[in-house]
Steps between C-alpha positions, in 0.01 A plus 500: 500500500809413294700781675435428880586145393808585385508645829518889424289743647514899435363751733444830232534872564122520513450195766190406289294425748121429541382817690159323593584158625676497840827394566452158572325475159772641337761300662270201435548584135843469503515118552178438272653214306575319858217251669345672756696334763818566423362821419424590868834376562667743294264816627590401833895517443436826344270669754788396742733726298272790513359584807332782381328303259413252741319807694300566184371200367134555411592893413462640135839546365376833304439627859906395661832774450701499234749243692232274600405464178848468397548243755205295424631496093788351620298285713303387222842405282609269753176294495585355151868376726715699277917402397532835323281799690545827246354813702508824306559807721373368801558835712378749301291760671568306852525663797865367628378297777276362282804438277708332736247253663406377070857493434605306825225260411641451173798427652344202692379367177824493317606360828295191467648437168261725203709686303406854413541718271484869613437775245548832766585869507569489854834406477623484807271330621483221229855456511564413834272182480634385170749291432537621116415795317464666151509874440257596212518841339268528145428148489909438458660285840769749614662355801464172669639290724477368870288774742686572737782617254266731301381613826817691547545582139562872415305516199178351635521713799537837302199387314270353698552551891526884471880555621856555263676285676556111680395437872799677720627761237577828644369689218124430578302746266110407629536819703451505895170337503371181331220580296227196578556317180817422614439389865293233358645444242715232738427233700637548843402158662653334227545112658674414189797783510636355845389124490829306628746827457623822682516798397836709415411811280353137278347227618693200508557134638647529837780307572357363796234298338128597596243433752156462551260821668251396702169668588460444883109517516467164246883338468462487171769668231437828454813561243892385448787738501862490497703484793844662509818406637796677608681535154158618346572774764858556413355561140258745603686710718786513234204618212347755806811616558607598128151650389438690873794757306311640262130498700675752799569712196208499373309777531230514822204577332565198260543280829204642607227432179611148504391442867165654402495331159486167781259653709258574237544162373445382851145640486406402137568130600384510876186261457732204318764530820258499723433100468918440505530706841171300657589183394888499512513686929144360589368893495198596560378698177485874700859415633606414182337821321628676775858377357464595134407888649751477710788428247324750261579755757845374577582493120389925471658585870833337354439673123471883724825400716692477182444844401535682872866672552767263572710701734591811615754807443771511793682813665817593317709771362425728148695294296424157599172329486416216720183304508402186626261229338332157528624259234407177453656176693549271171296220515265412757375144614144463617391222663117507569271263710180269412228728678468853317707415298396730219541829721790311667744462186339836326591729776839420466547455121323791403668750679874340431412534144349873486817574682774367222567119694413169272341234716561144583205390617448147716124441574360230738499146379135491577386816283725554234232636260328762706824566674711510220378414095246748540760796565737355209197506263364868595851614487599346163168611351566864663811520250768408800867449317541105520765447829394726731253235640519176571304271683628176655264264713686259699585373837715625817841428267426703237402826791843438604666503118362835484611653827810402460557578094777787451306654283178531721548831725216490714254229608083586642385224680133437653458187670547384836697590733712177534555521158579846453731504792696226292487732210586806671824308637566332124459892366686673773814238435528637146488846643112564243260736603201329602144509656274273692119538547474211733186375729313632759292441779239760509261591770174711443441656827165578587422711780215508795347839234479276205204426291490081527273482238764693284830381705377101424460529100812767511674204681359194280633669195832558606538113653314336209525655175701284289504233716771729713729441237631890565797606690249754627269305568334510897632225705389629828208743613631666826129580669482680814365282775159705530377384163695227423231242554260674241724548274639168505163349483473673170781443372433125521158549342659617159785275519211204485295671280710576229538281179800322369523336158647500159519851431447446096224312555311717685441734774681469848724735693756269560671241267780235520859554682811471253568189548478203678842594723360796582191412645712195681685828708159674552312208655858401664507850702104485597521139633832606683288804652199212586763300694637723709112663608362743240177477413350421190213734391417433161689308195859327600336267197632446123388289202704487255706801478217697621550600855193648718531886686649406834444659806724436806504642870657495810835456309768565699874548392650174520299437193604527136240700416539742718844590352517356152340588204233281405484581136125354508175608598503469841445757772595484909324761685655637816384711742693816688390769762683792449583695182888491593475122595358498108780661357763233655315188411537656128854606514607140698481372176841485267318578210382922444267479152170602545287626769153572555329715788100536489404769757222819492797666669750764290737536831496163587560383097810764535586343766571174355659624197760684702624154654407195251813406391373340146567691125125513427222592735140557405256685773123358433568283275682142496865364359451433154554827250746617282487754216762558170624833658563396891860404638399129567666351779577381820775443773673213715504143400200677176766668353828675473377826509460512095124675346367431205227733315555858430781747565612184655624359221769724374658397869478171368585438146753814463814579683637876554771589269694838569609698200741789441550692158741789406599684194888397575742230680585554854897575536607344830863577702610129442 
């Protein structure tokens, strides 16, 4: 009684719970010396901190896992309202998800204002939520100081987080692989690390103050982060350009083990991204596990690329050797969009970096985390050499700082295609290499041989997933006249039928748009389509920044959506005759991304890929795919004729150098 009013309370090694009583009796326990109402006060606040716990009430704690019971010891130290919480190895034989959800709730409580004191071998982890920390070896304090500078000190990391070396040293000894102690050994979705900063090899106040993230399914806060400006650029380029030197000469197979060094860490901390990619784009969970495998790919395809020959042997005489080979551009600016934009930022930084560039890389203002933080983390806890990588979030000014920066030699851009054709001019003006993924405006045709059944959820899918947030994404079903009825007909059934929501909360298949100027140009381009005499089928409906599936016919092509991309999930169905007449309706448009053709028919299917004129077609199957090892890309007003993904990538982040070599100096008769 005298300690818990001097307001201490320790959580022990051994929890020390009662294994019989359940865990509302042992939480109950915890605030003993408290009248009962103020006790039910307390075990209220504290059931809203654990969830699980909440879920287990009347269960015997002997019966819960190890981090349940862990959870509910905590629990049961915060009934007695704590100043000083002391918790004694909380993680120990914790599986790490298990790890991270404790620790983040921790990190809520010294949050609200409860000191704690943190006795850990999980270093890492423990370090970056603490503001302070002592080293301890044999009882004697070895080190202290703030966290985040024994974070990066040599001497801990040589003794406790299994490398010989700081984050970014070229010298990495841990061997190609990480062994699993060390992939969670750190905290990937560390809020703390990029709270108000960017990130430039360190993380650091940006210059341009900070700003406010917010989740689009609740408008509430999601996190804070720095926003650059255009002399935090000029500082980064300048640091990318001076340590991109020694990484080209570095040898490829050491390139290599630190992109799979990230992609391993990728998968050891998939389940604690997975929240920051739903709630920061408004993903559906499978769209945003789809992500995480995704990048895990892209990170190994861009680790084998660094290791595959780099040029070839030319024709020349017996004493003269002559080769040609891809070498690296310099430094290369990315500048990566709000919808995928996990894949979208790691398909370009990954394979710059296997291939000797640094990176300067500008994420969307909306998704900094998921598009950028979580790449800077993975990368710095792969061993990357600090100024290779550096992540900027900011607005339209701080794009153009880094397509114009001397020191930046080539710019990737995905966006749309009024921006990127303002880039492209901005780029081509300083004579820089650059490429443009752009939009599209996709058709999936479906043909009088189709399957409806099939052709409608094929169809659904490629309008609606992700709220059509895709440049892939299916705009426009071209249905042959016969069965264009019944297929519209079901098409509109799913459309009404299919849930939308708050995608952490709980299941739907579609959640909220971006934000709320966004959804402003979606509803915009479906009333325009209303006025002039399409016909609204299902949704052409929003609350919030939810918007319903839409269904539209009888659109015609004085219409904006018949020509624009919608960016939303809406759909216009449109009927044709003849296969021919099929293929013109989908080349009229300017855009060439993605096509679709759904037909029983080989010959008629080879038909149609002889003449679409997009970069991506798919036969029986819709718009939206893409793989780690494909050239990704499309034509016209979707791009400049630039791929991304595969053998694609050398095109793109290397330029051809020829080479000569003999034994002796060439006399000449001047």
């Amino acid at each position: 009684a005298a300690i818990v009013a001097k307001g201490l309370a320790q959580v022990p090694e051994g929890r020390q719970l009662f294994a019989q009583m359940t865990v509302r009796e042992n939480l109950e326990l915890g605030g003993y010396l408290v009248p009962k109402t103020e006790r039910e006060e307390r075990l209220a606040r504290v059931l809203g901190l654990f969830p699980r716990l909440m879920e287990r009430c009347g269960q015997l704690a002997g019966t819960m896992s190890g981090g349940e019971q862990q959870m509910l010891a905590v629990g049961r130290a915060l009934m007695g309202r704590p100043r000083l919480l002391m918790l004694d190895e909380p993680s120990l034989g914790l599986a790490p998800k298990m790890v991270d959800e404790l620790l983040a709730i921790v990190r809520r409580v010294r949050d609200d204002g409860v000191s704690v004191l943190l006795v850990e071998q999980n270093v890492a982890k423990a370090l970056a939520m603490a503001d302070g920390a002592y080293v301890m070896e044999r009882g004697a304090i070895v080190m202290r100081g703030s966290a985040a500078r024994l974070l990066h000190s040599e001497r801990l990391r040589e003794a406790y987080l299994g490398t010989e070396t700081v984050p970014g040293a070229l010298n990495w000894k841990g061997g190609l692989f990480m062994s699993t102690q060390q992939t969670t050994a750190v905290t990937i979705a560390a809020e703390n690390a990029w709270k108000g900063k960017i990130f430039t090899g360190r993380w650091q106040m940006a210059k341009g103050g900070a700003r406010e993230v917010i989740e689009p399914a609740t408008g509430q806060v999601l996190t804070t982060v720095g926003v650059a400006d255009a002399e935090d650029v000029r500082e980064a380029a300048v640091a990318a350009r001076a340590a991109q030197v020694q990484w080209a000469n570095t040898p490829a197979d050491q390139r290599a083990a630190v992109l799979r060094r990230a992609a391993q860490l990728l998968e050891a901390h998939a389940e604690t991204l997975r929240p920051w990619i739903v709630r920061e784009t408004g993903s559906i969970p499978p769209k945003a596990d789809f992500e995480l495998h995704m990048v895990t790919g892209i990170l190994l395809e861009a680790a084998a690329i660094a290791t595959q020959p780099p040029g070839m042997m030319l024709p020349s005489g017996p004493k003269r050797m002559s080769f040609a080979r891809r070498v690296p551009h310099g430094v290369v600016g990315v500048i990566s969009p709000f919808n995928a934009p996990l894949i979208l930022s790691s398909r370009a930084v990954a394979p710059a970096l296997a291939l000797g560039n640094a990176v300067v890389l500008k994420p969307d203002p909306s998704t900094p985390v998921t598009g950028g933080f979580i790449l800077a983390r993975l990368f710095e806890a792969a061993g990357l050499p600090a100024g290779l990588l550096h992540v900027l979030p900011g607005d339209a000014a701080v794009g153009e700082a880094i397509i114009v920066d001397p020191d930046i030699a080539m710019i990737s851009f995905t966006g749309s295609t009024a921006a990127g054709k303002r880039v492209g001019e901005l780029a081509s003006r300083h004579l820089k290499r650059v490429t443009l993924e752009l939009g599209g405006k996709n058709s999936t045709i479906v043909l009088d041989d189709a399957d409806l059944d099939v052709a409608a959820s094929s169809a659904a899918w490629g309008a609606y997933l992700h709220q059509g947030q895709i440049c892939m994404a299916t705009g426009t079903v071209l249905a042959q006249r016969k069965i264009a009825r019944d297929l519209t007909e079901r098409l509109v059934a799913k459309a009404k039928n299919l849930p939308v929501g708050d995608p952490s909360a709980g299941p739907c298949a579609l959640g909220p748009i971006i934000n709320g100027r966004q959804l402003e140009r979606i509803d915009g381009i479906v009333k325009d389509a209303v006025a002039k005499g399409a016909v609204l089928r299902a949704g052409g409906t929003y609350d919030r920044l939810f918007y319903s599936p839409t269904v539209l016919e009888n659109v015609t092509p004085q219409m904006r959506v018949y020509t624009e991309e919608v960016f939303g999930p809406v759909l216009s169905v449109i009927a044709f005759d003849t296969d021919e007449e099929a293929i013109a309706l989908n080349n009229a448009t300017e855009y060439g991304l993605s096509t679709g053709v759904i037909t029983q028919s080989v010959e008629r299917a080879m038909n149609f890929t002889a003449k679409l004129k997009t970069g991506i077609i798919h036969v029986n199957d819709q718009t939206i795919a893409d793989e780690p090892w494909v050239p990704f890309g499309g034509r016209g007003a979707s791009g400049n004729g630039g791929r991304h993904g595969g053998i694609a990538n050398w095109e793109e982040f290397t330029q051809w150098q020829w080479v000569t070599i003999q034994d002796r100096a060439t006399p000449y008769p001047f």
